[in-house]
N, C-alpha and C positions, 0 to 999 in steps of 0.2 A: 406692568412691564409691557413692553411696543414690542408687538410679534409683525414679520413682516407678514404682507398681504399676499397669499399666493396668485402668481401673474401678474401683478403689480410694476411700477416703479414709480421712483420718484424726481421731481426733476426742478427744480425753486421751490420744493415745499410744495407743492403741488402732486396729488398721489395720483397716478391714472394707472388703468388697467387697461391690459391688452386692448386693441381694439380701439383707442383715443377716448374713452370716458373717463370722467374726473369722479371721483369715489367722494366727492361730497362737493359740490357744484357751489351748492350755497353759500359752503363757509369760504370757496374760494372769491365768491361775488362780493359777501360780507369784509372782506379784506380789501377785495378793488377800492371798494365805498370808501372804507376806511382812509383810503391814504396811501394803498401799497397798491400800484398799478403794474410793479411789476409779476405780481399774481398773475394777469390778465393774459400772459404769457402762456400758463398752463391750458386755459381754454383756449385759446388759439391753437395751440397746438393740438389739442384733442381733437377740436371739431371742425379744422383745416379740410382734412380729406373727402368728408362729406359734405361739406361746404361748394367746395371745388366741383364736388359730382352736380350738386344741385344746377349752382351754376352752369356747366355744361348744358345737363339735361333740360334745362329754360330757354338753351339758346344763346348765350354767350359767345363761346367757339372762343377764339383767340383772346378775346377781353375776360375768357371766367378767372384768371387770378386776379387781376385788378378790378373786377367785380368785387370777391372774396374779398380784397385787402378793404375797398371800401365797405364795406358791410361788417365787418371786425372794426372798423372806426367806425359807424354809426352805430353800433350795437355799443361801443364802449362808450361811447357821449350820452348814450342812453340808458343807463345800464340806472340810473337814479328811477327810471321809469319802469322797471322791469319790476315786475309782482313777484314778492318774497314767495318760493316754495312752489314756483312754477319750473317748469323744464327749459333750460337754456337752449339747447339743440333744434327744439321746435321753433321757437322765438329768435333766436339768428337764421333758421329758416327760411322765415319769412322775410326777414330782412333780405335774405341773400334771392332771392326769387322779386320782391321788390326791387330791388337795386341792378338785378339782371334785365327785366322787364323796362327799366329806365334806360338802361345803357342800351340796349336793340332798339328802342322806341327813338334814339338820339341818332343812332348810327343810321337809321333807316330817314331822315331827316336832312340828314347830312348828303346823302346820295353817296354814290361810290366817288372813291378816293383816286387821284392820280398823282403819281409823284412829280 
C-alpha cells in the first residue's frame, strides 16, 4: 500500500521533498528518455533555485534567469548523454556555470550597451 512521504509532495508525478529534491532522480530521467518530457518539469522545478544561485554567484547578475533557462535546454537535449546513476544537480551545475561563463564571456565582447 503507498504511504505518503513525510515533507514530501507531489506535483506530475514527480515526488520532491522539501528543499527542491526529487526522491528518485533516475526514474524521473528514465521517463524523460522514454517519451514523457513532461517529467522534466519536475527537475526543473526542483533544481531552479540552486541553479539561479549558481548562476548569480558565476557572475551573470541580470542574465542569471536566462542563463538557467538555457542550461535546463541544454541539460534536456543532453540528457541521452547523461551517465545512468549519477547525480543530476551536480551535472546541471556544470552546465549552468558553463553557460554563465559563455554569457559574460559574450557580454564583455559586446562592450557596453546604449539604447
Amino acid at each position: 500500500m503507498w504511504e505518503p512521504i513525510p515533507d514530501c509532495r507531489c506535483v506530475n508525478g514527480v515526488r520532491t521533498r522539501e528543499g527542491g529534491l526529487v526522491d528518485d532522480e533516475a526514474a524521473v530521467i528514465a521517463r524523460v528518455r522514454a517519451g514523457e518530457p513532461e517529467a522534466y518539469a519536475g527537475l526543473v522545478r526542483a533544481h531552479t533555485a540552486v541553479a539561479l544561485g549558481a548562476a548569480v554567484a558565476c557572475g551573470a547578475g541580470a542574465a542569471a534567469e536566462d542563463v538557467v533557462r538555457q542550461a535546463f535546454f541544454k541539460a534536456y537535449r543532453s540528457l541521452g548523454r547523461f551517465e545512468e546513476g549519477s547525480a543530476f544537480r551536480p551535472w546541471l551545475l556544470r552546465i549552468v556555470v558553463n553557460e554563465t561563463r559563455n554569457t559574460v564571456r559574450s557580454a564583455g565582447r559586446q562592450g557596453p550597451r546604449t539604447c
